[in-house]
C-alpha positions as CSV (number, residue, x, y, z in Angstrom):
1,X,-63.8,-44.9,11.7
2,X,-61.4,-42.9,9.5
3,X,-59.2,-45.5,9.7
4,X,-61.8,-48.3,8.3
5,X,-62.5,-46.1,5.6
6,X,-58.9,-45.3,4.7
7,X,-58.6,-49.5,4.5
8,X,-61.6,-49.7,2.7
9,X,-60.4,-47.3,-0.2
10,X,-56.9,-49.3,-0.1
11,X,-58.6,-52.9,-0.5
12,X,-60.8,-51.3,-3.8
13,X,-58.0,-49.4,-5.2
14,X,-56.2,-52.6,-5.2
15,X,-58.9,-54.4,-6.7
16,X,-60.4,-52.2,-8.9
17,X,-57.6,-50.1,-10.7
18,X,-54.5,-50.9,-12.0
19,X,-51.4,-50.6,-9.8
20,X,-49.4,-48.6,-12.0
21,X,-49.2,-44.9,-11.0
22,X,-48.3,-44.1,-14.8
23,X,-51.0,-46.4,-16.5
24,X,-54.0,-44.3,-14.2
25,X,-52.4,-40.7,-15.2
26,X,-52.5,-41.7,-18.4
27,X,-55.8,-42.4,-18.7
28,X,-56.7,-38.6,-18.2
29,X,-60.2,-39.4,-16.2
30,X,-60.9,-36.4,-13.9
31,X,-61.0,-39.8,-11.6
32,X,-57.3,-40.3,-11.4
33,X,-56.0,-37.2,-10.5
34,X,-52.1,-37.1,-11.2
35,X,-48.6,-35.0,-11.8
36,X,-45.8,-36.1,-13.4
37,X,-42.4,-34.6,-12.6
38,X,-38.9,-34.9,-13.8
39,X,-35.3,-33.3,-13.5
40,X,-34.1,-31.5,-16.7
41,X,-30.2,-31.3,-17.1
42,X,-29.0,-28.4,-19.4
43,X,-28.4,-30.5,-22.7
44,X,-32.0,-31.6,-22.3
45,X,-32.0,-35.2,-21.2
46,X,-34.8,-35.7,-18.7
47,X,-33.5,-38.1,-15.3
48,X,-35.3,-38.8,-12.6
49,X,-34.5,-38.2,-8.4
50,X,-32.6,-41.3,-8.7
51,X,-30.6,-40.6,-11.9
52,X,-29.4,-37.3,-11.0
53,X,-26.3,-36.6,-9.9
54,X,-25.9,-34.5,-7.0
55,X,-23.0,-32.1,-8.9
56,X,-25.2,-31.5,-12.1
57,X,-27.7,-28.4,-11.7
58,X,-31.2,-29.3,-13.3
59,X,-34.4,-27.2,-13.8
60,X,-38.0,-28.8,-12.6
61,X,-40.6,-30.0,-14.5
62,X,-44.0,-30.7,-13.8
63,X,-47.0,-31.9,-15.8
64,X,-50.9,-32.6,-14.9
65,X,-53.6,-34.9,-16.3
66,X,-56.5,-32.9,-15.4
67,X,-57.3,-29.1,-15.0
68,X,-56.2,-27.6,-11.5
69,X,-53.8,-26.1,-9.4
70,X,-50.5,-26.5,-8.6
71,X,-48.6,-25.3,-5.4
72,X,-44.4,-25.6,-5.0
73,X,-43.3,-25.0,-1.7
74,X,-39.7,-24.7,0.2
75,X,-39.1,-26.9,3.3
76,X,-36.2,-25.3,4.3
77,X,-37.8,-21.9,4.2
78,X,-41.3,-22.3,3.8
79,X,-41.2,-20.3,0.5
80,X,-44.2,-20.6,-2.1
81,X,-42.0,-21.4,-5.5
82,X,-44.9,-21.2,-7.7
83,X,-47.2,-18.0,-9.0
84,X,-49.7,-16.6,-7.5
85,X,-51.9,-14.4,-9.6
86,X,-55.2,-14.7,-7.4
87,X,-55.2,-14.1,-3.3
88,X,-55.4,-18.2,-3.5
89,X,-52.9,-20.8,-3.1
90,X,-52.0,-22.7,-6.0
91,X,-51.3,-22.1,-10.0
92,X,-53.8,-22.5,-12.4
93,X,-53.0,-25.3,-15.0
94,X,-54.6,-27.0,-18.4
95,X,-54.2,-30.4,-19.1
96,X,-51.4,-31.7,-20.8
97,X,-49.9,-28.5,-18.6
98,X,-46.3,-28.4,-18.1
99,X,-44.7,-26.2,-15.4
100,X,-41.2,-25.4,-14.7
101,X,-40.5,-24.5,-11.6
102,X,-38.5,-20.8,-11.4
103,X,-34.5,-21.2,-10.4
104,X,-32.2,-24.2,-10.7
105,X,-31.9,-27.5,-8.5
106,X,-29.4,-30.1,-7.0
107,X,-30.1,-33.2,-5.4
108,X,-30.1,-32.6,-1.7
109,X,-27.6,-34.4,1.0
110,X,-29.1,-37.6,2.0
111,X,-30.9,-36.6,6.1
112,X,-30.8,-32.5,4.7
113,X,-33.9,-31.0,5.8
114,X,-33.9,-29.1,2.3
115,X,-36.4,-30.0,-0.2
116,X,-40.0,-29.5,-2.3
117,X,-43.3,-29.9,-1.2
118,X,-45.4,-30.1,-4.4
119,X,-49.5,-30.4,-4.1
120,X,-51.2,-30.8,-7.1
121,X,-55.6,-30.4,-6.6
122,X,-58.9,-29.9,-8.9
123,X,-59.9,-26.8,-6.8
124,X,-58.1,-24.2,-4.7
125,X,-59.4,-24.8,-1.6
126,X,-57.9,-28.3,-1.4
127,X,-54.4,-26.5,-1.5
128,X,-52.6,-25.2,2.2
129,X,-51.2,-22.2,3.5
130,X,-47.8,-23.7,4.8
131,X,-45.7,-26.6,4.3
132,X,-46.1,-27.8,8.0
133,X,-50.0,-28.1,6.9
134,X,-48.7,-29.7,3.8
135,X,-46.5,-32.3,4.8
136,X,-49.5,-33.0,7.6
137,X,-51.9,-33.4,4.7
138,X,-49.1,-35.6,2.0
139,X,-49.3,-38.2,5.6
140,X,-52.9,-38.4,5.1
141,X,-53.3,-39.0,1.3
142,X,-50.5,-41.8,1.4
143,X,-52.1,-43.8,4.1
144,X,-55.7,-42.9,1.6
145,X,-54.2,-44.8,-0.9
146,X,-52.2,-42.3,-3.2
147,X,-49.7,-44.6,-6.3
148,X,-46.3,-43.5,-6.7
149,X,-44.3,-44.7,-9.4
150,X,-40.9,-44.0,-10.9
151,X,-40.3,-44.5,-15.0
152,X,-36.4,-44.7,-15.4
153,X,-36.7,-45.3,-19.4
154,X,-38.3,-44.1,-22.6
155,X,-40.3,-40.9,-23.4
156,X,-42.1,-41.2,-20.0
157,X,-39.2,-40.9,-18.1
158,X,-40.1,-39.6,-14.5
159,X,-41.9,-40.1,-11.0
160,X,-45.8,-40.4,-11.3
161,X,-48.1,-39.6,-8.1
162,X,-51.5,-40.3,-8.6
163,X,-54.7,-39.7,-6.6
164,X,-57.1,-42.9,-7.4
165,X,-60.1,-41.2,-5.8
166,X,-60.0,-37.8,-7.3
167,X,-58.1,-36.1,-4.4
168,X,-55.3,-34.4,-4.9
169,X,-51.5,-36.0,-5.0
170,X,-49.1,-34.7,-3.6
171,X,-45.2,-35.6,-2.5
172,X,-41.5,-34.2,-1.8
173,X,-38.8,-34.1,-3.7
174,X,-35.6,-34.0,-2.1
175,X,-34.2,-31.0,-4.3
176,X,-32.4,-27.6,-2.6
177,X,-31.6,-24.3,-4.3
């Protein structure tokens, strides 16, 4: 049945909304529920996964479309890379919100089991308490019918993951400390 349901919501998204994970963010409707994240280098210049190169050191960067919280997590170590000023998982954030995730970042070696888990929700209780939950749950809302989408050019430079139902995105980002 979950499966049938899962289909269901993949058939309407594909009807019913665009396809383009940065046209849906940008249309700021509680609705689509997105992040938007993008390697800095030190002069500035914003690159994506992709563009980076895995000598340069780069700092994080990661913007929301609707209020909520945002949780940054370690693979490698299970770390929690983002604030935590409650007892609850996840930082608070305002739309446009920008957050820059603490310490600096190189591209990780292709197969490396290093890297970010980032989950981006309306509410704090649809965050998890450990990556291992986190990476179970990122399986669930990419088969649900969560749009990915990378910008390479222009001001919007960056990868876009966006939650056409109102859950929360959520991806990895092959980065290491």
């Amino acid at each position: 049945m979950t499966r049938l349901i899962g289909a269901i919501a993949l058939i309407a998204c594909a009807l019913a909304q665009p396809e383009r994970a940065s046209a849906l963010y940008h249309q700021n409707s509680v609705q689509y529920v997105g992040i938007c994240y993008w390697l800095q280098a030190d002069d500035g210049s914003r690159v994506t996964e992709s563009q980076a190169k895995p000598d340069q050191r780069y700092s994080l960067h990661i913007r929301n479309n609707v209020a909520g919280f945002l949780s940054v997590w370690s693979i490698a170590d299970g770390q929690q890379l983002t604030p935590m000023p409650t007892p609850w998982v996840g930082f608070e954030m305002s739309p446009p919100g920008e957050f820059v995730v603490s310490g600096v970042f190189r591209i990780a070696p292709e197969n490396s089991p290093q890297g970010l888990f980032v989950l981006f929700g309306r509410s704090q209780t649809e965050h998890v308490k450990t990556v291992a939950e986190g990476l179970a749950k990122l399986e669930r809302l990419k088969r649900a019918g969560q749009v990915t989408e990378t910008v390479t050019e222009g001001a919007d430079v960056g990868t876009y993951v966006v939650n056409p139902f109102g859950n929360q995105p959520a991806t990895t980002i092959k980065l290491m400390r």
